[in-house]
C-alpha positions in Angstrom: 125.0 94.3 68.0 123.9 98.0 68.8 120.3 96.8 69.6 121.9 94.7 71.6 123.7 96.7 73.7 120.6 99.2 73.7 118.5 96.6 74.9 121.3 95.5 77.7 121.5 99.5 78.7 117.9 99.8 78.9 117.1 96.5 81.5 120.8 97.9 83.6 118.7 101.0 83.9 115.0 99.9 84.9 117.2 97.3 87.1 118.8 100.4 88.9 115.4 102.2 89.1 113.6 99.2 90.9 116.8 99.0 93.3 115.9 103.1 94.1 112.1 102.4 94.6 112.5 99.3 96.7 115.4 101.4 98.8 112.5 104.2 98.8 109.7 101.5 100.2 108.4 102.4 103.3 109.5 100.2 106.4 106.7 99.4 108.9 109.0 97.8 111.3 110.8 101.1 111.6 107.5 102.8 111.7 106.6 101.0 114.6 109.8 102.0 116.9 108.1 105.6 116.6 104.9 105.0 116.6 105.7 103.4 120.2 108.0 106.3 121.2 105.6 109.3 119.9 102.2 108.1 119.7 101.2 105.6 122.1 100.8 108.2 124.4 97.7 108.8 123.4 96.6 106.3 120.6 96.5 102.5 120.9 99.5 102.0 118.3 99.6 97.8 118.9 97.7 94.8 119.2 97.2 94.1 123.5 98.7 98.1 124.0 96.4 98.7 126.8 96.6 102.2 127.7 95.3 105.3 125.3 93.4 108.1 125.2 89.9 107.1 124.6 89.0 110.2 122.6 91.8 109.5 120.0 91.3 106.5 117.1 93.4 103.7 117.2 96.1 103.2 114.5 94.0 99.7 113.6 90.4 102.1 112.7 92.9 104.6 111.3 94.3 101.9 109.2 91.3 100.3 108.2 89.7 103.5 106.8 88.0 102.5 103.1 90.0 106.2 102.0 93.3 105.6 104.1 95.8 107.2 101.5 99.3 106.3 103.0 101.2 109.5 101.4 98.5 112.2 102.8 99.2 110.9 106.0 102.6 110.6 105.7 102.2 114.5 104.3 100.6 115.0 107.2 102.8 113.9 110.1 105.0 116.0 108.9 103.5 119.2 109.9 103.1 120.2 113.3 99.9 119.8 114.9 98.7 122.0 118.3 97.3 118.7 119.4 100.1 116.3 118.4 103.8 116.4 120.0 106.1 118.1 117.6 108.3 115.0 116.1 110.3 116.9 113.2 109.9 113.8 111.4 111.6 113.6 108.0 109.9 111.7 104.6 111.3 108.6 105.6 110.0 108.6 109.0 106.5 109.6 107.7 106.6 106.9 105.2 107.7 104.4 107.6 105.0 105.8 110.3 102.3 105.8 107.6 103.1 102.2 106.8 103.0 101.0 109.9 99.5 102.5 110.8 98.3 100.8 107.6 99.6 97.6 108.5 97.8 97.5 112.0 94.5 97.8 110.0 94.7 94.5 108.5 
């Protein structure tokens, strides 16, 4: 009965820590409401976007990069940049930003 109950404990708790991760997962649909609102300015953030600075990548070649490493850039986005508008964005937002450029280099 108690290796039962051990056993019953154990699953309740890797159950609770897959719910935290998947709450954690980045959100590339929410990554895409900023990308539109602070990047697209100057980087070609969407299929058929037609505007952009020519000198900047797109999000697809940044996405599609052999080494792209989601959490660097989402470390990155999150400090400020003389060249890049100041978005103050939090983990989340990087997350969900750096997810979104990944999934436009599919």
């Amino acid at each position: 009965m108690f290796r039962v109950a051990i056993c019953i404990l154990s699953l309740l708790g890797i159950s609770g820590l897959l719910q935290t991760t998947s709450a954690l997962a980045a959100d590339a649909a929410k990554g895409e409401v900023l990308a539109k609102r602070w990047c697209a300015a100057c980087h070609v953030v969407a299929e058929g976007q037609r505007a952009g600075n020519p000198d900047v990548p797109t999000f697809a070649s940044i996405g599609s990069r052999t080494d792209f490493d989601a959490k660097a850039v989402a470390f990155f986005l999150m400090a400020p940049h003389p060249v890049m508008p100041n978005m103050s964005l939090g983990r989340a937002e990087a997350a969900d930003l750096a997810a979104y450029i990944k999934s436009q280099g599919r």
